[in-house]
Short mmCIF file of the C-alpha atoms (twelve columns), coordinates in Angstrom:
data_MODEL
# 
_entry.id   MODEL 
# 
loop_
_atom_site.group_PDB 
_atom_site.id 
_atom_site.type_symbol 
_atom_site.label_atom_id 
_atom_site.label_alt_id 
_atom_site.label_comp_id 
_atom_site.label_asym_id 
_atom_site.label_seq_id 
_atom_site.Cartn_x 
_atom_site.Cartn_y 
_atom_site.Cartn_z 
_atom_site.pdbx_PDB_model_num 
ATOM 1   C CA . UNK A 1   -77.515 36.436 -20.242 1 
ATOM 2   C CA . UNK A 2   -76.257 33.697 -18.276 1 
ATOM 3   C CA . UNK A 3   -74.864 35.181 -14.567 1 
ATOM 4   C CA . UNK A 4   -71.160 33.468 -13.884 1 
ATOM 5   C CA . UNK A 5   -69.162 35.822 -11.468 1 
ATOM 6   C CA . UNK A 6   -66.023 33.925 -12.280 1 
ATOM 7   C CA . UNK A 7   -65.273 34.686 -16.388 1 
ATOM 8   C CA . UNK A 8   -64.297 32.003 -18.665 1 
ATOM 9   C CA . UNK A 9   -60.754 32.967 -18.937 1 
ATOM 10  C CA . UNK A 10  -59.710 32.924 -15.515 1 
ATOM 11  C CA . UNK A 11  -62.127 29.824 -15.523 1 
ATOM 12  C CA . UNK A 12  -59.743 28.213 -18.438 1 
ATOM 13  C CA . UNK A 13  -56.657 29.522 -16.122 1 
ATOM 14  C CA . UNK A 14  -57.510 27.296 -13.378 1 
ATOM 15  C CA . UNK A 15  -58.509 24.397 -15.583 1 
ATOM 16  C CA . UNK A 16  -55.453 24.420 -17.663 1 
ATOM 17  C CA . UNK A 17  -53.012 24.226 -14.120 1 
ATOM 18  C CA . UNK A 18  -54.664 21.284 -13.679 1 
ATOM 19  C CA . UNK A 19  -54.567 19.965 -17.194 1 
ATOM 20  C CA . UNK A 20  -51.125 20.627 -17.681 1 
ATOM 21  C CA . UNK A 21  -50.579 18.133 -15.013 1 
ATOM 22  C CA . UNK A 22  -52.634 15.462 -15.915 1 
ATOM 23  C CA . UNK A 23  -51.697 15.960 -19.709 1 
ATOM 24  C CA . UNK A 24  -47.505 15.555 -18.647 1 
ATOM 25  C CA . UNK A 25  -48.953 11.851 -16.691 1 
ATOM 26  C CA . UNK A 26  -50.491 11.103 -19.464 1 
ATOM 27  C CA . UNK A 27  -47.346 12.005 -22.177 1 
ATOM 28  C CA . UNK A 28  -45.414 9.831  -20.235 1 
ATOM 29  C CA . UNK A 29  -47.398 7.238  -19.890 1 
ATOM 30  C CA . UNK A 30  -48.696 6.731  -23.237 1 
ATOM 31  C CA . UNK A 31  -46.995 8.895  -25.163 1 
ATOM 32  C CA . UNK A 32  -47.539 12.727 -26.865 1 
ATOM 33  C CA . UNK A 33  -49.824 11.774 -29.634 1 
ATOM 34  C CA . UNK A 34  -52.400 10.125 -27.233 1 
ATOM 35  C CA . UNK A 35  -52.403 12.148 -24.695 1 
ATOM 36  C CA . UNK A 36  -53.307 15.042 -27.085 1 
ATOM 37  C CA . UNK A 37  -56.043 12.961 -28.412 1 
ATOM 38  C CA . UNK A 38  -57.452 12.022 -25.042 1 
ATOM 39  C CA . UNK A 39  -57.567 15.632 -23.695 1 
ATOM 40  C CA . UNK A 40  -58.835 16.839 -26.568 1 
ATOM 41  C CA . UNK A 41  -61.616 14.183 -26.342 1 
ATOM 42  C CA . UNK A 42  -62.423 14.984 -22.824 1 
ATOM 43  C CA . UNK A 43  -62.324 18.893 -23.652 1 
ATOM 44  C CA . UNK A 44  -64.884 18.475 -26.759 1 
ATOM 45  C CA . UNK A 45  -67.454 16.424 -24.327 1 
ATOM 46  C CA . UNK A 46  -67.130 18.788 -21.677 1 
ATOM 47  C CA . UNK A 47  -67.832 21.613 -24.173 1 
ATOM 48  C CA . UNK A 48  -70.647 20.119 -25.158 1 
ATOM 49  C CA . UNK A 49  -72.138 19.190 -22.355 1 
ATOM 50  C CA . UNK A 50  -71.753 23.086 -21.190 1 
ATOM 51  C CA . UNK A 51  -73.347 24.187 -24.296 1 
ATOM 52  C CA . UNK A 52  -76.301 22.242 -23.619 1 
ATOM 53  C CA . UNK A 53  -76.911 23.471 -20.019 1 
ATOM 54  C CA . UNK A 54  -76.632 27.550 -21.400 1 
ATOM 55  C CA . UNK A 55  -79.079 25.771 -24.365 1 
ATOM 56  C CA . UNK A 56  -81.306 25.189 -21.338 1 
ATOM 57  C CA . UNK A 57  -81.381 28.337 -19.684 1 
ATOM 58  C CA . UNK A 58  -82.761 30.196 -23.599 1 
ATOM 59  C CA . UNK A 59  -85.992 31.770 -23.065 1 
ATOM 60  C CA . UNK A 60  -88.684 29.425 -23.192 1 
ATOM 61  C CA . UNK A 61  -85.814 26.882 -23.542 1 
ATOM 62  C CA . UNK A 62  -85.510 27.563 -27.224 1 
ATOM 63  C CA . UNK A 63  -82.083 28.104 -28.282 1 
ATOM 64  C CA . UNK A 64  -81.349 31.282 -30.873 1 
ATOM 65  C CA . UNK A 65  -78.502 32.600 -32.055 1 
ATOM 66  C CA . UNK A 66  -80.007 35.806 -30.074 1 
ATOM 67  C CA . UNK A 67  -79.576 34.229 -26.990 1 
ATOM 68  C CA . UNK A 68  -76.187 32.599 -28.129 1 
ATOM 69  C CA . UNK A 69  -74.504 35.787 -28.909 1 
ATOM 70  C CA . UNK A 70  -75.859 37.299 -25.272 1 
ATOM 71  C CA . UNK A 71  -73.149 34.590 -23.635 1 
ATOM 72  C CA . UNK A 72  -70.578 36.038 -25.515 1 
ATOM 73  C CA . UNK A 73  -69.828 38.263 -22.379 1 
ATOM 74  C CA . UNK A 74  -68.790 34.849 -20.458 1 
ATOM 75  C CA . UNK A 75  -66.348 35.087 -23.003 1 
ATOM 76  C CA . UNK A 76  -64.939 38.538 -23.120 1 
ATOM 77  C CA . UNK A 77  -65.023 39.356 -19.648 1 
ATOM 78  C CA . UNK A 78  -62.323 41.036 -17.802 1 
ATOM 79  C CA . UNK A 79  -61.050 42.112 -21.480 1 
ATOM 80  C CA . UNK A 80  -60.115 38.581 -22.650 1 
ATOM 81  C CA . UNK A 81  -61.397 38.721 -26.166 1 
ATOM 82  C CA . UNK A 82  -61.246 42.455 -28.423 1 
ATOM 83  C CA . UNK A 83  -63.693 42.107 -31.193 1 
ATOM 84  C CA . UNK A 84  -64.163 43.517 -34.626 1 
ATOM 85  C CA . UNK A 85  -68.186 42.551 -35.593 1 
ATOM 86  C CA . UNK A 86  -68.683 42.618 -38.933 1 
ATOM 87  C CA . UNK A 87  -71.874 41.278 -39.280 1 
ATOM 88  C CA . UNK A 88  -75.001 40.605 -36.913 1 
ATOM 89  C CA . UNK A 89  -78.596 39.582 -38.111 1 
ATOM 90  C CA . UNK A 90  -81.346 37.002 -37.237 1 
ATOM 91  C CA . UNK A 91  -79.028 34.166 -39.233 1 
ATOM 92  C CA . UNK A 92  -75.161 35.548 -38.685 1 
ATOM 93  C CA . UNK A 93  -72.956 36.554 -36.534 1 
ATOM 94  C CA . UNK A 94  -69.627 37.460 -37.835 1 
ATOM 95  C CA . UNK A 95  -66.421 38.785 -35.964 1 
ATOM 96  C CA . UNK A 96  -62.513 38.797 -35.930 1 
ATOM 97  C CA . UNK A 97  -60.867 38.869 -32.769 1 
ATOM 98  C CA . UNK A 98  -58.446 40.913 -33.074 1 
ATOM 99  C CA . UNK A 99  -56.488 40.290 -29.441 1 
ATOM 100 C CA . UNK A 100 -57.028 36.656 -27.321 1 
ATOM 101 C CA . UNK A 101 -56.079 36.682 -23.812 1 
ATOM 102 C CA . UNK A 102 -56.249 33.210 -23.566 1 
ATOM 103 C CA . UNK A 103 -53.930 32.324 -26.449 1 
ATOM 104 C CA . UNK A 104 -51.373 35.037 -24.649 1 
ATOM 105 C CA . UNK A 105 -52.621 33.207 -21.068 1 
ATOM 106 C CA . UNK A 106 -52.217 29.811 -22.537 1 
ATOM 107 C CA . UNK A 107 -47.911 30.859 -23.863 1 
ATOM 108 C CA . UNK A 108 -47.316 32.547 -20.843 1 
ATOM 109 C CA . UNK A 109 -48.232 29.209 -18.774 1 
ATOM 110 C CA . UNK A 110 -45.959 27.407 -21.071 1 
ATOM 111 C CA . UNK A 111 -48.606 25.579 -22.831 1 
ATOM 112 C CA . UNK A 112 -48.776 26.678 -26.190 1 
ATOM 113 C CA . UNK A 113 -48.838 24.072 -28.096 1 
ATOM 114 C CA . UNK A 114 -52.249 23.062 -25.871 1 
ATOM 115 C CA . UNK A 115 -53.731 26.211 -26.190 1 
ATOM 116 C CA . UNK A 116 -55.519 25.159 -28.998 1 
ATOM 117 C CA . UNK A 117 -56.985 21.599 -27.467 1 
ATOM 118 C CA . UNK A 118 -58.000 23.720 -24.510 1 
ATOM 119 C CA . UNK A 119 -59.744 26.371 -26.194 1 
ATOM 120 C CA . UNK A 120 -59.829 26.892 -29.946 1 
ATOM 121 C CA . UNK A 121 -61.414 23.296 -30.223 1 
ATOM 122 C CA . UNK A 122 -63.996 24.103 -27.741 1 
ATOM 123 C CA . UNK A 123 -66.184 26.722 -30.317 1 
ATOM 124 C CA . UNK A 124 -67.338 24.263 -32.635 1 
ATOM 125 C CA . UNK A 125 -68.044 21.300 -30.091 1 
ATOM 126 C CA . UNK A 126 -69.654 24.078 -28.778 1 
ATOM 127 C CA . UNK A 127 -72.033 24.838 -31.618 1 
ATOM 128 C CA . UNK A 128 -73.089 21.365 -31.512 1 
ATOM 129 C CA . UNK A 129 -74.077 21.109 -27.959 1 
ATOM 130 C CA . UNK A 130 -76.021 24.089 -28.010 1 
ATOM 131 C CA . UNK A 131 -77.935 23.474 -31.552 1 
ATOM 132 C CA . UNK A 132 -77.849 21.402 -34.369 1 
ATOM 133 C CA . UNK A 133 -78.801 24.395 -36.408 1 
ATOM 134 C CA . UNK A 134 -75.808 26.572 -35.059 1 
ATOM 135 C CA . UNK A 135 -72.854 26.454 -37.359 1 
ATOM 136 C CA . UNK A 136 -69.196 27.924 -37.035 1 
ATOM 137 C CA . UNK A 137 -66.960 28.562 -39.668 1 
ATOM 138 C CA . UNK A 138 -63.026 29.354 -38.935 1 
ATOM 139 C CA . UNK A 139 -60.043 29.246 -40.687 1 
ATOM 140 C CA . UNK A 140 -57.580 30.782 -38.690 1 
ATOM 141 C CA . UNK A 141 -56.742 31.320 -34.682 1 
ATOM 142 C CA . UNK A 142 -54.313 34.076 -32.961 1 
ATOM 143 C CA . UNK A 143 -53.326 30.890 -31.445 1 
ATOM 144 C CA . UNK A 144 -52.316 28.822 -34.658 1 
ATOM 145 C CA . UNK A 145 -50.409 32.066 -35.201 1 
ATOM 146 C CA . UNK A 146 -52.892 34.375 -37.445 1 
ATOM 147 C CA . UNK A 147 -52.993 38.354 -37.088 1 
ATOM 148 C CA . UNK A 148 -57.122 37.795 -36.291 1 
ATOM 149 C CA . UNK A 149 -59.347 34.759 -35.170 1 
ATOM 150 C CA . UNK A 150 -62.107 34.628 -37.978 1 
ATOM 151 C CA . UNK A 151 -65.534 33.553 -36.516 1 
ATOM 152 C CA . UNK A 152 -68.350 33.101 -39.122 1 
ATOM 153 C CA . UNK A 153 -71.681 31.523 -37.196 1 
ATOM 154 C CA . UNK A 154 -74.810 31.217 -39.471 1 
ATOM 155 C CA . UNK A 155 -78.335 29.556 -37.458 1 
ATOM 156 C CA . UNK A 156 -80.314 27.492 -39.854 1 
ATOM 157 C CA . UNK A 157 -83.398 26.733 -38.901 1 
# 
C-alpha cells in the first residue's frame, strides 16, 4: 500500500478551506453554474492525475484491482469511511458505505451542496486515471442523501 501519513479526509479538509474560497470568487464573478463546472473540471483532472501516480507505484507497475483495493486505507483512515463488503474477487469489488465522514465533514463546513464536486465525483475520474480496465458503478451517495453509498468496481482485462 501506498504510505501517506496525512489521510485523505483531513487531506480533502484542507483542500476544501481553500476551495470554498476560490469557488465564492469564482460565483461572483461568473456566476453559480460556472463556477460549479470549473471546479468540478479542475477536481476530475486532479483526480486523475493522482490515480495515475498510485497506478505507478503497482508492483511491477502493473495496475490490478489487487493493488487498487490495498489504497482503500488512504481512504478510510482515521475512521472516515465504515464499510459493508459484499463482494471481493480477482474481477469485483463490491461495498456500501454505510457512514461518510467526508459528506458529514463537507455539511459541517457549510459546503454541502459541494460535497459532491469535491469528492463523490472524484471515484470515477478516478477509475480512469488509474486503468482503462477499472470500472465503477454507483447509483447513490450518503451525500446526494441515500441511507448507503453503493460502490460496484468490476476490472476487465
Amino acid at each position: 500500500m501506498a504510505k501517506q501519513s496525512l489521510g485523505i479526509l483531513e487531506q480533502r479538509r484542507i483542500e476544501a478551506a481553500f476551495a470554498k474560497g476560490i469557488y465564492e470568487e469564482m460565483k461572483a464573478q461568473v456566476g453559480e453554474e460556472k463556477a460549479k463546472c470549473i471546479l468540478s473540471a479542475a477536481i476530475i483532472k486532479l483526480a486523475k492525475e493522482a490515480a495515475a501516480d498510485m497506478a505507478k507505484q503497482a508492483p511491477e507497475g502493473k495496475p490490478s484491482l489487487g493493488h487498487f483495493v490495498s489504497l482503500q486505507p488512504l481512504w478510510t483512515k482515521g475512521d472516515a469511511l465504515q464499510i459493508e463488503t459484499l463482494r471481493k474477487d480477482a474481477k469485483h469489488y463490491d461495498f456500501n458505505v454505510t457512514r461518510c465522514r467526508y459528506a458529514e465533514m463537507y455539511r459541517a463546513m457549510g459546503l454541502a451542496e459541494l460535497g459532491a464536486i469535491l469528492s463523490c465525483n472524484r471515484d470515477g475520474a478516478f477509475c480512469e486515471g488509474y486503468d482503462s480496465n477499472l470500472k465503477l458503478e454507483r447509483t447513490q451517495t450518503i451525500m446526494g442523501g441515500a441511507s448507503h453509498c453503493n460502490f460496484r468496481y468490476r476490472y476487465d482485462e
